[in-house]
N, C-alpha and C positions, 0 to 999 in steps of 0.2 A: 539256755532258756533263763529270763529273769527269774530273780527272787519272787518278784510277787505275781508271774505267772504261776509259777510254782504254788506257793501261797494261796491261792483260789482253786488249786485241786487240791485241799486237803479232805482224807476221807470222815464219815462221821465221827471215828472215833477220837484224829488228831483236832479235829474240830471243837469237838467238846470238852479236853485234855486244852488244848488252847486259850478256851474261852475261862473255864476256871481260874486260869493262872492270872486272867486280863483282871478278871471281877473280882478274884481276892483283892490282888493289887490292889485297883482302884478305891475299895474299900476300907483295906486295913494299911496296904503299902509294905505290905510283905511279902517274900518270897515264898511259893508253895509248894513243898517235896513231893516226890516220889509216894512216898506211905500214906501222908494225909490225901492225898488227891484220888490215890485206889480208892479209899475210908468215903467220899464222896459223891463218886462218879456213879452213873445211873447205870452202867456195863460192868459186870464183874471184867476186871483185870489185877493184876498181880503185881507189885510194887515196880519189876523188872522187868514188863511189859511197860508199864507206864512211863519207865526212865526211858525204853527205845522209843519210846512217840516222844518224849522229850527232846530225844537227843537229835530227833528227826527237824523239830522243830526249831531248834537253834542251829541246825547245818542252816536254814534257809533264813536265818535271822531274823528269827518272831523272839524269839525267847533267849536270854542269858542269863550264867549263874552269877549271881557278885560275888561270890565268894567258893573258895572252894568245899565240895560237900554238902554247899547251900543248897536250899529250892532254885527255883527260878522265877524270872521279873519278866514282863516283856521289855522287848528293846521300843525305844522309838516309830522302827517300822512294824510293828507289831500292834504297837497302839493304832499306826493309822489304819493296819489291815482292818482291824478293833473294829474302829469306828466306823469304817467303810462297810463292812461287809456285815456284821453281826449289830451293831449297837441299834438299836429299837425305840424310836425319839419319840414320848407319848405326848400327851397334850398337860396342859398347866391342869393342877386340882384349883377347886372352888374358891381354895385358902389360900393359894399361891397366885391365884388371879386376883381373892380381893387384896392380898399384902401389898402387892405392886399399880393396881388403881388407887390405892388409898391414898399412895406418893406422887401419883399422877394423874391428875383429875382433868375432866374439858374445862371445869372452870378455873384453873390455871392456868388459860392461855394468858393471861395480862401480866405475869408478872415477869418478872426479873429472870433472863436465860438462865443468870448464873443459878439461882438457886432453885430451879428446877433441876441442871445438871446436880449439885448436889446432894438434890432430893434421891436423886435416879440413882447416883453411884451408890450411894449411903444404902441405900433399898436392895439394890442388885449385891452389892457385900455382905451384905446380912445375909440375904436369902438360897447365897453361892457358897459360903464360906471361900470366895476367893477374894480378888480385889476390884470393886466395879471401876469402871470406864467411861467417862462420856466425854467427847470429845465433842466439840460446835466449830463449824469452819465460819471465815469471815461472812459477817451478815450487814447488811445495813439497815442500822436503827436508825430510828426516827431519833432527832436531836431536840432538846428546845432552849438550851442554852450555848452557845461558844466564846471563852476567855482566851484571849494571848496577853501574855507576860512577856517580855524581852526578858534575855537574859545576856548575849553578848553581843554586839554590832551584829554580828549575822546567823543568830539562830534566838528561837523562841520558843514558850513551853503554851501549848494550845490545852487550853480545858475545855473537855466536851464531856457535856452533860446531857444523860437522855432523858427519854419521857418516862420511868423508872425511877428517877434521881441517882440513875449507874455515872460514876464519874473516870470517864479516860483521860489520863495525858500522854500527852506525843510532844517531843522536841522536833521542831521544823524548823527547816533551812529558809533564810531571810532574804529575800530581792538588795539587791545593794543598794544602801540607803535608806532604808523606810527607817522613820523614825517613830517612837514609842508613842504617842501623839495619832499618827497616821495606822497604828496597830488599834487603837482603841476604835478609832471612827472606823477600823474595816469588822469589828467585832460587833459595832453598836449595829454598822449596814448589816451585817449576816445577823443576827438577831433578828431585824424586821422583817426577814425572809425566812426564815426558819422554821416558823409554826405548822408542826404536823407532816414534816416533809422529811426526807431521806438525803440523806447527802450525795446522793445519784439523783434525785429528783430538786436539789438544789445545786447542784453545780451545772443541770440541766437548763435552771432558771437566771443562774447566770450570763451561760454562754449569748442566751437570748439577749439579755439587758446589753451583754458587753457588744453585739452585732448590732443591735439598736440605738444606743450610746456609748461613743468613747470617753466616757468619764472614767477620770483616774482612780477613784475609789473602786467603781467595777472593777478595772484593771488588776487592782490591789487585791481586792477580795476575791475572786478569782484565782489570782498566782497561789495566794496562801491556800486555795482548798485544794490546788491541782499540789502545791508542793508537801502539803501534810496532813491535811483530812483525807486526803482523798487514799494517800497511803493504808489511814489508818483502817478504813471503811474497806479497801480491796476489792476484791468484784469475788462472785461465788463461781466463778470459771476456774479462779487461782486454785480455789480447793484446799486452800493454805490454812489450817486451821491456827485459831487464834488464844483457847483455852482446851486444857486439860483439868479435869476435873478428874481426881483417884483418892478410894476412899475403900479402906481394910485393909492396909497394910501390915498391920495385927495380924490377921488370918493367916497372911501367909508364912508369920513367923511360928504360930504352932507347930508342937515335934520337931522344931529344929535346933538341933543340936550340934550338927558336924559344921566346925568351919568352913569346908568349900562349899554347903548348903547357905551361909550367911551371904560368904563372898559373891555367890552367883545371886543371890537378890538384893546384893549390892548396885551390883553391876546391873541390873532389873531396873531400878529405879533411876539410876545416873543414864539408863540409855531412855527412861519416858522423858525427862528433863532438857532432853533434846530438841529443837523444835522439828528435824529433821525427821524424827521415830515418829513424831503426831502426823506430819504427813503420809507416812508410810503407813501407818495404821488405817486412817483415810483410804488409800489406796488402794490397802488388802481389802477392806470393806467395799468397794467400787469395782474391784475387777470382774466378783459373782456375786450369782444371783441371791437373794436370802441370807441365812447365818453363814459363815462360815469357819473353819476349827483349823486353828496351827498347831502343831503340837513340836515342840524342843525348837530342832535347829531347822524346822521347813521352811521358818523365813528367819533372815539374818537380823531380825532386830533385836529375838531373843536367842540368837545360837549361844550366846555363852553362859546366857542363865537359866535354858536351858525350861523355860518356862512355857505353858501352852496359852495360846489367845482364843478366845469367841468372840468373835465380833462384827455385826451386824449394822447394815448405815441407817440413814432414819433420811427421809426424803422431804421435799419442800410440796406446794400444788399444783409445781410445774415439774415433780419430780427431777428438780437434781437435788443429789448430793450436800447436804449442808453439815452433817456430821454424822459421829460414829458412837454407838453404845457397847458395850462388851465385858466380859471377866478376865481377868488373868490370874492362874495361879502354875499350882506345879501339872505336872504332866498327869497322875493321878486324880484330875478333877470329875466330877460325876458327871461326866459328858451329856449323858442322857436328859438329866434333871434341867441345866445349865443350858443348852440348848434354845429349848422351849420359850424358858425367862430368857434370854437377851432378844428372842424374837420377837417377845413381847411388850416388850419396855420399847425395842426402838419403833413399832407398831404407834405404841402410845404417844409416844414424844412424837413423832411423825402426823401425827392427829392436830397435837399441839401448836405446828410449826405452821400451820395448815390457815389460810382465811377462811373465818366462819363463813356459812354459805348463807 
């Protein structure tokens, strides 16, 4: 029989002998003996009873000593049994709903992605003590300016400026031949056509112009959005997200002391820096429904540092997927609390992302 059949017939007493160990943990991050946990418990038991429901409890891999003589930690599967089966997910208080509207308001839809995601990470770190998360997948904004610069015969540096004054650049590969000359007039033509439109909804209006007239500047301006805007813009089917956004990183360096505790959020941040982990993040977010809780090695992005994620997607009006909000920190996060807030925040931001009606 598995472990965690096992695990779900524990009787009231391994139950509650169980759960203390989880909720010191999580609280203080210490292990809890044998004699304090009698001193506790709402059932008279005797320090050497409590050690056999211990030891019961670590046969099925809820619980280990670190040390020897120690109290005991839960393990990993212990945490998930934790959360699964006992942990009790309330709703946000008054004050934890207004801290998190305060950063994110409906009349913030105009402004600038980025520094909503900042707002949201900054809000979600404070109010977690772990590290917030936002992630935004590729979107397509509205542009009202486009610059190319040559820089060798055959590649160029494209300035795209949005209706924010957010400014992107992209190095794009050149048609053989065009000359700097003929880069300007395909700049000045995409300018004329640019106002208030999307770069899916202009290379839409191109295609028209280019089946209507074969002029060569269509031609031109055309090639350039298919070969380097059009990259930058992506489509929201890729899912490929475009920024990260991580804020409290502070947080997670309190109480720590032990170098393999450095080195594994070492390794923590060198794997978000990836663009490959932001996908994957995305992903976990997409596969269920709601929040959802990793905790250590249940997904290989944090197996080696060993950290836990929350993290919840935030939807478009046509509900898909456009990005991801969440905390990460150590495996001792207040599950409970943490929760609620990322349900909440990607709630908000999902509002935000939203056409006014």
């Amino acid at each position: 029989m598995a472990r965690g059949d096992n695990a779900t017939r524990l009787d009231d007493r391994s139950r509650e002998i169980f759960r203390r160990i989880v909720e010191t943990y999580l609280e203080t991050g210490e292990p809890l003996g044998s004699r304090n946990l009698a001193r506790i418990l709402p059932m008279s038991l005797s320090p050497a009873s409590v050690r056999n429901v211990m030891s019961d409890l670590e046969e099925l891999g809820l619980i280990y000593a670190p040390h020897i003589s120690a109290g005991r930690l839960p393990t990993q599967s212990g945490l998930r049994f934790f959360v699964d089966a006992f942990m009790q997910v309330g709703d946000l208080t008054e004050e934890e709903r207004t801290t998190i509207e305060r950063q994110i308001r409906p009349e913030d839809r105009d402004r600038p992605m980025e520094s909503l995601m900042n707002e949201a990470s900054r809000m979600l770190s404070g109010v977690s003590r772990g590290a917030g998360i936002v992630i935004t997948a590729k979107s397509d904004p509205v542009l009202k300016h486009v610059e190319f610069i040559r820089l060798e015969p055959t590649k160029a540096l494209a300035v795209l400026v949005g209706e924010h004054n957010q400014v992107e650049n992209r190095i794009i590969d050149l048609p053989a031949g065009v000359t700097s000359s003929q880069l300007t007039e395909a700049a000045n033509f995409l300018n004329a056509h640019l106002s208030g439109q999307t770069l899916v909804e202009l290379r839409g209006q191109l295609q028209k112009l280019k089946a209507e007239v074969q002029d060569e500047l269509t031609i031109l301006s055309q090639d350039l959005v298919e070969r380097g805007l059009a990259v930058w813009s992506g489509s929201r089917e890729e899912g490929k997200p475009n920024q990260l956004i991580v804020r409290g990183r502070a947080n997670l360096l309190e109480g720590m002391t032990d170098v393999d505790d450095l080195d594994r959020l070492r390794m923590l941040f060198d794997d978000l820096e990836k663009k490959d982990s932001l996908i994957e993040i995305l992903d976990l977010a997409e596969t269920g429904p709601g929040v959802r809780i990793f905790i250590g090695s249940e997904n290989k992005l944090f197996s080696l540092s060993g950290s836990s994620l929350i993290v919840a997607p935030y939807r478009d009006q046509e509900e898909r997927i456009v990005g991801a909000v969440g905390v990460i920190g150590p495996t001792r996060l207040n599950y409970s609390r943490v929760v609620p807030m990322v349900d909440y925040t990607a709630q908000l931001l999902a509002r935000l992302t939203r056409q006014p009606l």
